[in-house]
C-alpha positions as CSV (number, residue, x, y, z in Angstrom):
1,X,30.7,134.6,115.7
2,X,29.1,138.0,117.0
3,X,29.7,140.6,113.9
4,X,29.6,143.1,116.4
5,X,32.8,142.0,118.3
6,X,34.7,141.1,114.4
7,X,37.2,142.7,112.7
8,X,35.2,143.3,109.8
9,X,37.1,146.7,108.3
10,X,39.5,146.5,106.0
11,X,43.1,147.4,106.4
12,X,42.2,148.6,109.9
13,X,44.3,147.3,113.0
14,X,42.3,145.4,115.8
15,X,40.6,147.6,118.3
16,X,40.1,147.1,121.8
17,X,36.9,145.5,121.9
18,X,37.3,143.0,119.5
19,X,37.8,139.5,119.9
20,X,41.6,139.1,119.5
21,X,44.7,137.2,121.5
22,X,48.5,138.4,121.7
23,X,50.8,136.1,119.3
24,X,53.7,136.0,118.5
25,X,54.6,135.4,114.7
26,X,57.9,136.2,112.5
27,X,57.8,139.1,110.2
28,X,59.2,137.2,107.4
29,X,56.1,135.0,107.4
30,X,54.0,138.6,106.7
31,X,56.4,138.7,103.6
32,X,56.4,137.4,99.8
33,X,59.5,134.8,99.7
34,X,60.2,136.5,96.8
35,X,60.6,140.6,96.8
36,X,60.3,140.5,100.6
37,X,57.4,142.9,100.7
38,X,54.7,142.8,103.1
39,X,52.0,141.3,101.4
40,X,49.1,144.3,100.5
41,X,47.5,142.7,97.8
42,X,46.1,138.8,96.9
43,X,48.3,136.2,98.0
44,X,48.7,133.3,96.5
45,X,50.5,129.8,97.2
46,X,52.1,127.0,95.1
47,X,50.8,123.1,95.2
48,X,53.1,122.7,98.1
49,X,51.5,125.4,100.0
50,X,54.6,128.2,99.4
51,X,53.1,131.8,99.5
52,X,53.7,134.7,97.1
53,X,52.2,138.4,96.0
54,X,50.0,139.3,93.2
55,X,52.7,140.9,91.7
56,X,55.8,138.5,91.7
57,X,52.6,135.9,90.7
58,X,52.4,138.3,87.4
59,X,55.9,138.3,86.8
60,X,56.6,134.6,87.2
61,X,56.6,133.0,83.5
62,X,57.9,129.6,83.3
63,X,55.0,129.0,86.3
64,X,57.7,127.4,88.3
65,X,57.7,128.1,92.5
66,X,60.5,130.0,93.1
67,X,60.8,128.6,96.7
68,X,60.6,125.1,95.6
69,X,60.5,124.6,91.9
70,X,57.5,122.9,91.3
71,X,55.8,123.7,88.3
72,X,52.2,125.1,89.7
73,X,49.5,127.0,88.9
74,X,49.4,129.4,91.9
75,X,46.0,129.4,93.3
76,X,44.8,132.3,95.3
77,X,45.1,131.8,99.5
78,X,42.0,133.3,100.7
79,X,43.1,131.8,104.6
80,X,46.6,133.4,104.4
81,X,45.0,137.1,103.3
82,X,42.6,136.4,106.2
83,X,45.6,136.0,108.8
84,X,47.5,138.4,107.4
85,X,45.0,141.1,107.4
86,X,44.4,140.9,111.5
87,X,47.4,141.5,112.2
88,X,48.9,144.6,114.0
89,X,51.5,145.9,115.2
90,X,51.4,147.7,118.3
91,X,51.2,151.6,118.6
92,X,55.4,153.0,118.9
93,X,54.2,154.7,122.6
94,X,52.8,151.1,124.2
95,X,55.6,151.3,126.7
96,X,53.7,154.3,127.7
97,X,50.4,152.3,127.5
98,X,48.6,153.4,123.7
99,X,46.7,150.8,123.3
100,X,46.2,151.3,119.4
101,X,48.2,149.5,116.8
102,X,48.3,149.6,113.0
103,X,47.7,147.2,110.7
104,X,50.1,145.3,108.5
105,X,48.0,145.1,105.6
106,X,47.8,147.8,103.4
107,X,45.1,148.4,100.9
């Protein structure tokens, strides 16, 4: 993959020339199933592959999925922060063609 075309910068939405496609994706799946935030910090998924944030991880004693109840061990999802951190939404004046967009993840 050429570095030079990458979204390499974090907490930045993608810019014109890189390498990016239009998709369309739910917002809920940007969210933790559990205080509905958008997810700005680690994320992390149960042994059945349900995702959740850092913080709701923290607060979670009995170690049980609250999505499924599993008992787990929460392991952090590298591939989910990775999808969720090129994403953008687009700028509020595309209808009068801004091209820019902001990111969903904050840092």
């Amino acid at each position: 993959m050429d570095s030079s075309n990458s979204n390499k910068r974090r907490g930045e939405a993608p810019r014109e020339g890189d390498r990016w496609m239009d998709v369309r994706i739910l917002k809920e799946t940007l969210d933790c199933t559990v205080c509905f935030e958008h997810f700005s910090t680690e994320i992390y998924q149960c042994s059945v592959g349900h995702f959740i944030c850092s913080s709701c991880r923290d607060k979670i004693l009995d170690k049980k999925c609250p999505t499924c109840s599993i008992k787990t061990s929460f392991n952090h999802c590298f591939g989910m922060e990775h999808v969720v951190r090129s994403v953008a939404f687009p700028c509020s004046n595309a209808k009068y063609g801004c091209r820019e967009g902001h990111a969903h993840w904050r840092t």
